[in-house]
Every structure is written in C-alpha cells, then in structure tokens.
N, CA, C and O atoms as CSV, one atom per row, in Angstrom:
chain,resi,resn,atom,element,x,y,z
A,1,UNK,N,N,54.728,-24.273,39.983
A,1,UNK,CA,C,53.672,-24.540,39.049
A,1,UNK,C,C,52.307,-24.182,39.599
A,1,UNK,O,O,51.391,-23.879,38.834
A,2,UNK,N,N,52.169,-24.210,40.783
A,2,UNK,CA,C,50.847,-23.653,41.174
A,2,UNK,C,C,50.388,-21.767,40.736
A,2,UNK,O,O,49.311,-21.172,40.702
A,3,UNK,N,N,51.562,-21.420,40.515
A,3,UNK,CA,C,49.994,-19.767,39.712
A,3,UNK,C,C,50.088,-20.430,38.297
A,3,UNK,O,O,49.005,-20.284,37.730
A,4,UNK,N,N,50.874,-21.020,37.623
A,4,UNK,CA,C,50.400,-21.305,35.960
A,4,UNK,C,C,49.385,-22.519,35.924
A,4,UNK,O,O,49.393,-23.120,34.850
A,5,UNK,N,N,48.381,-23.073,37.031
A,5,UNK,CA,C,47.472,-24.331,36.763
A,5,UNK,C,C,46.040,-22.947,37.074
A,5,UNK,O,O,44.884,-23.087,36.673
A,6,UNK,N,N,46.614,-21.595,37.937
A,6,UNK,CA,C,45.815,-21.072,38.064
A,6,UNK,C,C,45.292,-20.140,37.237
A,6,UNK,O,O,44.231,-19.518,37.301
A,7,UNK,N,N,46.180,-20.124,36.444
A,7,UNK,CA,C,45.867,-18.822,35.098
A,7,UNK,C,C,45.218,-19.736,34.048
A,7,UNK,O,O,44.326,-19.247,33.355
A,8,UNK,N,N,45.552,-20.920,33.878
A,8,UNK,CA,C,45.014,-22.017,33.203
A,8,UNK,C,C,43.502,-22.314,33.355
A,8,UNK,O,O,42.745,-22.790,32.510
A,9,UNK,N,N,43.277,-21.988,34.417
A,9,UNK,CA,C,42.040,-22.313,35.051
A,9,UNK,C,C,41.010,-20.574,34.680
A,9,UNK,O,O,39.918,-20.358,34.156
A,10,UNK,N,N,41.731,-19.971,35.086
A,10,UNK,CA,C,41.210,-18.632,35.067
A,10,UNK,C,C,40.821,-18.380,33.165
A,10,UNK,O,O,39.778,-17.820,32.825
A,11,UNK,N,N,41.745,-18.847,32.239
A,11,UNK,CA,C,42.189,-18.679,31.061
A,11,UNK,C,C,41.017,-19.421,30.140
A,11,UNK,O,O,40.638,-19.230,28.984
A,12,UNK,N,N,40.587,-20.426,31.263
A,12,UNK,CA,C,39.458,-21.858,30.234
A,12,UNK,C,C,37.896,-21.375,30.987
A,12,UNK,O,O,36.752,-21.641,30.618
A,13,UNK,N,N,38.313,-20.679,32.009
A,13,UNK,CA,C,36.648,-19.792,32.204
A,13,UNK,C,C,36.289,-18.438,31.746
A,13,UNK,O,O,35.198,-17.871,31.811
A,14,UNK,N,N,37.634,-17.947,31.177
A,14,UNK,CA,C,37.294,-17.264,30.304
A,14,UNK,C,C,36.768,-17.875,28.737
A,14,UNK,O,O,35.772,-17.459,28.145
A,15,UNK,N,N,37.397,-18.609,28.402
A,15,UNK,CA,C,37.023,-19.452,26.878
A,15,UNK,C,C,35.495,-19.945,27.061
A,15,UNK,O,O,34.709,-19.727,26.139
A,16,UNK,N,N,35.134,-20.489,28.027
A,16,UNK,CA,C,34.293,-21.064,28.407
A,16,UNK,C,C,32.536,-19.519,28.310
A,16,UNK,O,O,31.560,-19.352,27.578
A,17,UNK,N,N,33.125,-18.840,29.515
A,17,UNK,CA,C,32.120,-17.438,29.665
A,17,UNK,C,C,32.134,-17.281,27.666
A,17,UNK,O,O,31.073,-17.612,27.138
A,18,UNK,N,N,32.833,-16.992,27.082
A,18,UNK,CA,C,33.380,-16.364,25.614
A,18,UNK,C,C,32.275,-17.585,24.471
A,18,UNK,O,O,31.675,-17.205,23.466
A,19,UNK,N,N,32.279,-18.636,24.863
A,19,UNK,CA,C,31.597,-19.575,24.032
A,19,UNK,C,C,30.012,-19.414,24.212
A,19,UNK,O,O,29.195,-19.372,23.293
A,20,UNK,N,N,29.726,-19.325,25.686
A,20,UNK,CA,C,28.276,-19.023,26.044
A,20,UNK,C,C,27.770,-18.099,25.418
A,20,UNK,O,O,26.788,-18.193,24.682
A,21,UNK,N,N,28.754,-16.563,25.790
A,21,UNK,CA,C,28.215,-15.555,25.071
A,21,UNK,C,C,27.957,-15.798,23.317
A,21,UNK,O,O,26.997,-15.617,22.568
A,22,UNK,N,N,28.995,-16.172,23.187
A,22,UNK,CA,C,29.162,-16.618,21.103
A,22,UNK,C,C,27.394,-17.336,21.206
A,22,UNK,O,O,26.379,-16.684,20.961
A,23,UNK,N,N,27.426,-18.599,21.569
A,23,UNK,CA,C,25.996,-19.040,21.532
A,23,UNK,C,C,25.046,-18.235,21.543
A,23,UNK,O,O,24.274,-18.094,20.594
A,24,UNK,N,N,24.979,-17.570,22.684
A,24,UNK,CA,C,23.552,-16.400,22.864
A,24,UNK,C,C,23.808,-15.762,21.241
A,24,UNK,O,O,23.112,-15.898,20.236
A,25,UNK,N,N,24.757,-15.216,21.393
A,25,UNK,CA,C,25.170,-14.384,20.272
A,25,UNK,C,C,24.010,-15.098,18.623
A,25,UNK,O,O,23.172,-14.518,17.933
A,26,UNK,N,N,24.364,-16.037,18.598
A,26,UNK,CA,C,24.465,-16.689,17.631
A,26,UNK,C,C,22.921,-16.927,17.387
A,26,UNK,O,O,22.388,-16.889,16.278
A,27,UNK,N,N,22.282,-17.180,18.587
A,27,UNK,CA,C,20.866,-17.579,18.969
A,27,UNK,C,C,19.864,-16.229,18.545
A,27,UNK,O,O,18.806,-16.114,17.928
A,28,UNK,N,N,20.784,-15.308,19.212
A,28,UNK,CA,C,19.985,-13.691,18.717
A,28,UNK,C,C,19.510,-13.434,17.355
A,28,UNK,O,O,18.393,-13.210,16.888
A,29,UNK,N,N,21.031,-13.561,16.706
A,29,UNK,CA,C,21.433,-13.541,15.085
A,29,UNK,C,C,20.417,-14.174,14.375
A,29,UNK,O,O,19.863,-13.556,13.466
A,30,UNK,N,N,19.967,-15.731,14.753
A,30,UNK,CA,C,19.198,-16.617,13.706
A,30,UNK,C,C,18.095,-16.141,14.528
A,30,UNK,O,O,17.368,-17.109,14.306
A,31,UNK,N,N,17.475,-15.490,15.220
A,31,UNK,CA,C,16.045,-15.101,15.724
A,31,UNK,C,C,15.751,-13.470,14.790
A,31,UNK,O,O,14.709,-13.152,14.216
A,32,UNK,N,N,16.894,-12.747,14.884
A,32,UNK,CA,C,17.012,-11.574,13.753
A,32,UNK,C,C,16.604,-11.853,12.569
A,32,UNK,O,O,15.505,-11.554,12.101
A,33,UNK,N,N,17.436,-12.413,12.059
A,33,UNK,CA,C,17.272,-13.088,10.560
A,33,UNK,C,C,15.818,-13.772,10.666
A,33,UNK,O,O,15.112,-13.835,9.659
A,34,UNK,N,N,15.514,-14.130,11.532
A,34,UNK,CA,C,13.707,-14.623,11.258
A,34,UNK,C,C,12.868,-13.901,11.225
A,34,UNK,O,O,11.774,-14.049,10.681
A,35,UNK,N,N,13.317,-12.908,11.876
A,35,UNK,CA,C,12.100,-11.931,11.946
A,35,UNK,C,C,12.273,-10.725,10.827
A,35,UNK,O,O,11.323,-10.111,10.341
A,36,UNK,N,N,13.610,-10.511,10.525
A,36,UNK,CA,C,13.415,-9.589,8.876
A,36,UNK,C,C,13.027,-10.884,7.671
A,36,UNK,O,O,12.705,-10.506,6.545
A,37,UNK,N,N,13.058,-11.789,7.851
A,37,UNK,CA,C,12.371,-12.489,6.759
A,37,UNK,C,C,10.834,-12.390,7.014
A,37,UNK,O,O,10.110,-12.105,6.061
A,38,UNK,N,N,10.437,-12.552,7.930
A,38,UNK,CA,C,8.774,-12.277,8.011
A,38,UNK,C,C,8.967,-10.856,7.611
A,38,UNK,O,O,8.711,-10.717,6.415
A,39,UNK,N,N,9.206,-10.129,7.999
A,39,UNK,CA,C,9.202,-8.579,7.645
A,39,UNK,C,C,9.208,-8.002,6.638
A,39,UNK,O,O,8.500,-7.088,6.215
A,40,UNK,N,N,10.462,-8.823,6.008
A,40,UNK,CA,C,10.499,-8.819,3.986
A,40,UNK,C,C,8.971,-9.936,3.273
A,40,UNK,O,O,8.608,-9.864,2.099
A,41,UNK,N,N,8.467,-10.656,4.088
A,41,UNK,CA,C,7.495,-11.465,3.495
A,41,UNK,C,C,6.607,-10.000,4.071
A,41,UNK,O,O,5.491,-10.107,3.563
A,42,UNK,N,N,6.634,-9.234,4.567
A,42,UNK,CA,C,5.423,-8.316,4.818
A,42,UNK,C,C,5.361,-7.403,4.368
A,42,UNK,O,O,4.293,-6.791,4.390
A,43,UNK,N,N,6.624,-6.822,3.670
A,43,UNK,CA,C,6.682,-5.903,2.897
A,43,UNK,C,C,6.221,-5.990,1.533
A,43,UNK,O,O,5.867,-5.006,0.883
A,44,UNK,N,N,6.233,-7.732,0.907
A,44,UNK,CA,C,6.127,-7.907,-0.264
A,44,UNK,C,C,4.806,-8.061,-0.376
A,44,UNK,O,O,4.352,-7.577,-1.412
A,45,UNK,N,N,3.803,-8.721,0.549
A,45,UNK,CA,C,2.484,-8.618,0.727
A,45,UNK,C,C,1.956,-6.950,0.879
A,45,UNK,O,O,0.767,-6.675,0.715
A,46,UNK,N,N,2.614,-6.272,1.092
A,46,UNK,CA,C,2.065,-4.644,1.363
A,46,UNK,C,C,2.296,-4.276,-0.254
A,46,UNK,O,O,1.476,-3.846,-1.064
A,47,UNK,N,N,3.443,-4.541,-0.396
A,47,UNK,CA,C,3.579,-4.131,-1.899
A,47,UNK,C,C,2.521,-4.738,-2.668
A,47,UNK,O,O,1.515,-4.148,-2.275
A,48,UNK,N,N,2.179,-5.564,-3.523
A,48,UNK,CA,C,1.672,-6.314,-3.847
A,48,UNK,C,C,-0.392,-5.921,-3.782
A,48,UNK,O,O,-1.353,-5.950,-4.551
A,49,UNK,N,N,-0.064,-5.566,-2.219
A,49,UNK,CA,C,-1.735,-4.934,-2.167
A,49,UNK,C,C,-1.734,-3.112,-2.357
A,49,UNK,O,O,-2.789,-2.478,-2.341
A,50,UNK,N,N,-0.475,-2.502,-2.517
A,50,UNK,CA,C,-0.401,-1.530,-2.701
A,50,UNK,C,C,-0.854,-1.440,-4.145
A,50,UNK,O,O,-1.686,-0.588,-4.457
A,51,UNK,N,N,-0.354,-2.269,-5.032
A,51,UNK,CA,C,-0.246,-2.596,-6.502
A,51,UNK,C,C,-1.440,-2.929,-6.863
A,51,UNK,O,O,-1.933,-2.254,-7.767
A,52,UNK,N,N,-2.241,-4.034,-6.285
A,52,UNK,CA,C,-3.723,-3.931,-7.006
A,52,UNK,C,C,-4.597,-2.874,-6.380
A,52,UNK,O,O,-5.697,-2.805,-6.929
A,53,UNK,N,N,-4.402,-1.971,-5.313
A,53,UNK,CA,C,-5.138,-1.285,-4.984
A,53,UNK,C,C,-5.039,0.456,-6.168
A,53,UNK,O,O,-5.946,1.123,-6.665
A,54,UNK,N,N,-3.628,0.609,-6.206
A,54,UNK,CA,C,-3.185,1.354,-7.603
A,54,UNK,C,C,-4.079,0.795,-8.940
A,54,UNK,O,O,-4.642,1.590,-9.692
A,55,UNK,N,N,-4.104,0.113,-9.030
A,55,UNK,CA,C,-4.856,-0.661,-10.441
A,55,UNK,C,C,-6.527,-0.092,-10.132
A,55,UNK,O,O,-7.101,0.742,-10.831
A,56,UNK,N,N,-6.997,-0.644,-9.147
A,56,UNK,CA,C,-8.383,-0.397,-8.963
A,56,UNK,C,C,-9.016,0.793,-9.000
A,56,UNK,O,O,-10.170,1.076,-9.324
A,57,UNK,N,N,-7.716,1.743,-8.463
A,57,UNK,CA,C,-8.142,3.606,-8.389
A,57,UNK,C,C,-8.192,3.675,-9.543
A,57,UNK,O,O,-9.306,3.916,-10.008
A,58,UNK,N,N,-6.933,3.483,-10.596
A,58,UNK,CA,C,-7.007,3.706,-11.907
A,58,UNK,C,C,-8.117,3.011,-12.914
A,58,UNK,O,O,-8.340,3.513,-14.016
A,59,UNK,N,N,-8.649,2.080,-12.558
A,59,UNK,CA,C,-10.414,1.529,-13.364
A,59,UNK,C,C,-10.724,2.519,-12.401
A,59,UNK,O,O,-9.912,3.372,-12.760
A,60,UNK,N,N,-11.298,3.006,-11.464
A,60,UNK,CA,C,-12.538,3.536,-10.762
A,60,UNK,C,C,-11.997,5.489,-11.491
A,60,UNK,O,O,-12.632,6.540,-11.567
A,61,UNK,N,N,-11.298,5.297,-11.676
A,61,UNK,CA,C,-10.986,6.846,-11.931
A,61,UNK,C,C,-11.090,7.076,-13.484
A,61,UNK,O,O,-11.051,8.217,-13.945
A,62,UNK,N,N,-11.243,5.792,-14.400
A,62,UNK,CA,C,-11.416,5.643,-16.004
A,62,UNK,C,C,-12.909,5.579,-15.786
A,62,UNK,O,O,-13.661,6.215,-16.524
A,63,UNK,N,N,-13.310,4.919,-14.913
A,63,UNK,CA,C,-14.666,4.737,-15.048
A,63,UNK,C,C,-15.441,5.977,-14.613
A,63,UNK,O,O,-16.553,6.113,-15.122
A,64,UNK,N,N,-15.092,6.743,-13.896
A,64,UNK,CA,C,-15.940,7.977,-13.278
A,64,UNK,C,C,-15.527,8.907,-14.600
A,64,UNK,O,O,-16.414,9.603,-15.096
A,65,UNK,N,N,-14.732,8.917,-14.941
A,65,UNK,CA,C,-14.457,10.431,-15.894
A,65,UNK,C,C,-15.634,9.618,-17.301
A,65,UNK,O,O,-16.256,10.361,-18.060
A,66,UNK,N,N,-15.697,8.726,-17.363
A,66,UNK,CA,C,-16.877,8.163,-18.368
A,66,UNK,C,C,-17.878,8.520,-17.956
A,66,UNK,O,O,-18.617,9.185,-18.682
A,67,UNK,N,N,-18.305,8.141,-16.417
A,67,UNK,CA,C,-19.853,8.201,-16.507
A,67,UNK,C,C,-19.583,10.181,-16.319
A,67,UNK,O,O,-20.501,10.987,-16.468
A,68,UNK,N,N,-18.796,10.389,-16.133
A,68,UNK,CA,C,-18.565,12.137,-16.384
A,68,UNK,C,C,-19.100,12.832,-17.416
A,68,UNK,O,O,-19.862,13.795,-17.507
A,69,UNK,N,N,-18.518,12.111,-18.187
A,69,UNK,CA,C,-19.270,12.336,-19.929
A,69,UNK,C,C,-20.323,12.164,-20.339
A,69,UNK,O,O,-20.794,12.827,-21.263
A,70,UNK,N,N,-20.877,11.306,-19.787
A,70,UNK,CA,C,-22.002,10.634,-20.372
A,70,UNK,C,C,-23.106,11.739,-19.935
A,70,UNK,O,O,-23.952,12.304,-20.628
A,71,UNK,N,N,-22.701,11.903,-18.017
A,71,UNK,CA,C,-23.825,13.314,-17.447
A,71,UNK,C,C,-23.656,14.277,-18.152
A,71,UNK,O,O,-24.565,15.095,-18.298
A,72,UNK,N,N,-22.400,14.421,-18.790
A,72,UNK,CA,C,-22.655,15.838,-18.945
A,72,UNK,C,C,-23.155,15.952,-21.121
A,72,UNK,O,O,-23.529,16.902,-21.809
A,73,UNK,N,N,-22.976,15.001,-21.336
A,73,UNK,CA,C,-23.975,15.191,-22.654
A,73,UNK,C,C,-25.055,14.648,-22.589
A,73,UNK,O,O,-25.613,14.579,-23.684
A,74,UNK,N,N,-25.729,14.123,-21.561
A,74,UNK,CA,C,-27.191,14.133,-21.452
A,74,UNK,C,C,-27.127,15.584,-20.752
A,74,UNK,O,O,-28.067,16.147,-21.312
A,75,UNK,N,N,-26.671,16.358,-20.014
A,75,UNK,CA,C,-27.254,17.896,-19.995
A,75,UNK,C,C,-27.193,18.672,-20.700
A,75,UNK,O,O,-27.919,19.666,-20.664
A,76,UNK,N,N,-26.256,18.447,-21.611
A,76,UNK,CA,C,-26.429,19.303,-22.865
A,76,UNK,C,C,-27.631,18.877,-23.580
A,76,UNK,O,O,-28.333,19.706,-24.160
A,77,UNK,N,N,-27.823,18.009,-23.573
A,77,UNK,CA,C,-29.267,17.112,-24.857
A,77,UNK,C,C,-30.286,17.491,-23.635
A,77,UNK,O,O,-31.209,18.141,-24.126
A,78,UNK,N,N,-30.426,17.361,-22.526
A,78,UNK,CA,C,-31.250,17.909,-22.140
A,78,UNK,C,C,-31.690,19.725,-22.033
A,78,UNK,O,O,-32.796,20.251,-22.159
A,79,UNK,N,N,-30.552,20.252,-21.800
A,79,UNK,CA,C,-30.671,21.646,-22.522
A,79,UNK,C,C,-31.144,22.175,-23.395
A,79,UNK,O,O,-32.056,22.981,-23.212
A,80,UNK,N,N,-30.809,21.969,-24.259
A,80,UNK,CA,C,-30.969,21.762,-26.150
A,80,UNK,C,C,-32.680,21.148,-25.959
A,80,UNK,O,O,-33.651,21.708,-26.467
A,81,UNK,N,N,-32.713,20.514,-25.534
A,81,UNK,CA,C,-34.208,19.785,-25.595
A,81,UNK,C,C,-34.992,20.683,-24.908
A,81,UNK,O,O,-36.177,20.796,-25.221
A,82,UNK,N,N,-34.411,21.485,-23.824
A,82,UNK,CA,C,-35.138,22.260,-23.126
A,82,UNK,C,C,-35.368,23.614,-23.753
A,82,UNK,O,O,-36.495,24.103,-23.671
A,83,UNK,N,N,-34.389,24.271,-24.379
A,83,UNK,CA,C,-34.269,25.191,-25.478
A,83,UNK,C,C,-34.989,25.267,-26.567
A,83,UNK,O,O,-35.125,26.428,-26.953
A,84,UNK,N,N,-35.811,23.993,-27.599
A,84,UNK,CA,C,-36.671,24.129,-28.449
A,84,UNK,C,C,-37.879,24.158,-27.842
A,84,UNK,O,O,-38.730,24.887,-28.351
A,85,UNK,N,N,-38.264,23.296,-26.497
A,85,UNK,CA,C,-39.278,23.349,-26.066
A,85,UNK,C,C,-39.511,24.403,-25.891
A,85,UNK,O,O,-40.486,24.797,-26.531
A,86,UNK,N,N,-38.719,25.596,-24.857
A,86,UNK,CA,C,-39.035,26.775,-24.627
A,86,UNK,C,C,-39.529,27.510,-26.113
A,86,UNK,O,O,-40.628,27.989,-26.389
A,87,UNK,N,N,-38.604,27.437,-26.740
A,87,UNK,CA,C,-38.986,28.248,-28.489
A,87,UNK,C,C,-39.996,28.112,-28.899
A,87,UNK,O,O,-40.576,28.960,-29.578
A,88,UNK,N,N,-40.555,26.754,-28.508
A,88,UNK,CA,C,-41.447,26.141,-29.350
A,88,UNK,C,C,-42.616,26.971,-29.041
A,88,UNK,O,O,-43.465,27.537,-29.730
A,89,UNK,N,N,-42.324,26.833,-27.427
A,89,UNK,CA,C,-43.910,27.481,-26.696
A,89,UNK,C,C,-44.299,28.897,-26.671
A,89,UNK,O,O,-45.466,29.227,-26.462
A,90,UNK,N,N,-43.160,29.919,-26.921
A,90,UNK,CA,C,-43.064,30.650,-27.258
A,90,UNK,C,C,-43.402,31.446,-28.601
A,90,UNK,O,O,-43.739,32.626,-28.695
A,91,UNK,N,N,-43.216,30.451,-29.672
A,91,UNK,CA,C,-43.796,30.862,-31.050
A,91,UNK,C,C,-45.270,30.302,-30.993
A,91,UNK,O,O,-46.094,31.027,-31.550
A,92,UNK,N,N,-45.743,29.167,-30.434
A,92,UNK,CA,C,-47.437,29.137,-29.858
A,92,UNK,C,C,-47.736,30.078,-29.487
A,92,UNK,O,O,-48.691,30.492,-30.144
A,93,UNK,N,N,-47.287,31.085,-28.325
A,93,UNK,CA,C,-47.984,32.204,-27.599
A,93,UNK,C,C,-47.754,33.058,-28.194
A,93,UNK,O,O,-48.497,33.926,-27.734
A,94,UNK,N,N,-46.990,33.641,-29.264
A,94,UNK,CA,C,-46.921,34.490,-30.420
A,94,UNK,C,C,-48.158,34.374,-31.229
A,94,UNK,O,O,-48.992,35.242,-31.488
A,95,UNK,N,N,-48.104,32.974,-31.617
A,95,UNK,CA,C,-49.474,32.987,-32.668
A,95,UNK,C,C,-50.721,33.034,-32.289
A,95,UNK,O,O,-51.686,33.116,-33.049
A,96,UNK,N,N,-50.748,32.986,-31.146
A,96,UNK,CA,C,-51.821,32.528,-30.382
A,96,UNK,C,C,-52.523,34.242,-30.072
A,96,UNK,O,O,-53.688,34.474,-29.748
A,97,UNK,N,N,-51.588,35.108,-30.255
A,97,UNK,CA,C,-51.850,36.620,-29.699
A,97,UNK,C,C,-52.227,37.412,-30.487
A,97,UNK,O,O,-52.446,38.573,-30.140
C-alpha cells in the first residue's frame, strides 16, 4: 500500500494546483467582464456624443446655407441698386452735355 497513499497524495496536489488555477481563472474572467462593461458604458457615451454632435453639424450646416442666401440676395439687391445708380448718373451726364 505504500505507492497507492503516494499517487493519492500526488493525485490531491494535483486537484488542489487545478482548483488554484480554476480560482485565478475565475478571478481574471470577473475582472474581464468588468472592464468590457466599462468599455460598453464607453462606447455608449461615445455614441451618444457622436449623435448630438451629428445633430449640431446638421443645425450649423441649415443655418449657414441660410445665412448663404440671405448674402447672396442682398448682393444681388445690392447690384441692382448699384446698376440704377450707375444709369441714373449716367443719363445726368447725358443731359447735362
């Protein structure tokens, strides 16, 4: 009976080494899982500011093509305004001659 108390022995430090590792194991796992949950909480915060920052281009990009318009028919009205004036001064220096 003495080699089967020794394989016994050899057999329960293996079970033993096998449980430690499982623990670490296990310890890793729930430290993993913590840190893709912050990670997924960081992705959803990125998203989220991705999303109102999309929104804001789209007002700032409605709003510029407006004030777009607006310059460019005050240069036409200023044109046009500049165009009779010229005429105007022009049929003065006609009559004037």
């Amino acid at each position: 009976m003495g080699k089967g108390g020794a394989y016994l022995t050899v057999a329960a430090e293996e079970v033993e080494k096998l449980r430690r590792r499982n623990g670490e194991l296990e310890r890793e796992m729930e430290e993993m899982k913590k840190e893709m949950i912050q990670l997924w909480r960081r992705t959803v915060v990125a998203e989220e500011a991705e999303e109102r920052l999309c929104s804001q281009l789209a007002e700032l990009e409605v709003e510029s093509l407006d004030q777009a318009r607006e310059y460019e028919s005050r240069i036409h009205f200023l044109v046009d305004q500049i165009s009779r004036l010229s005429s105007s001064s022009l049929e003065v220096v006609v009559m004037n001659s």
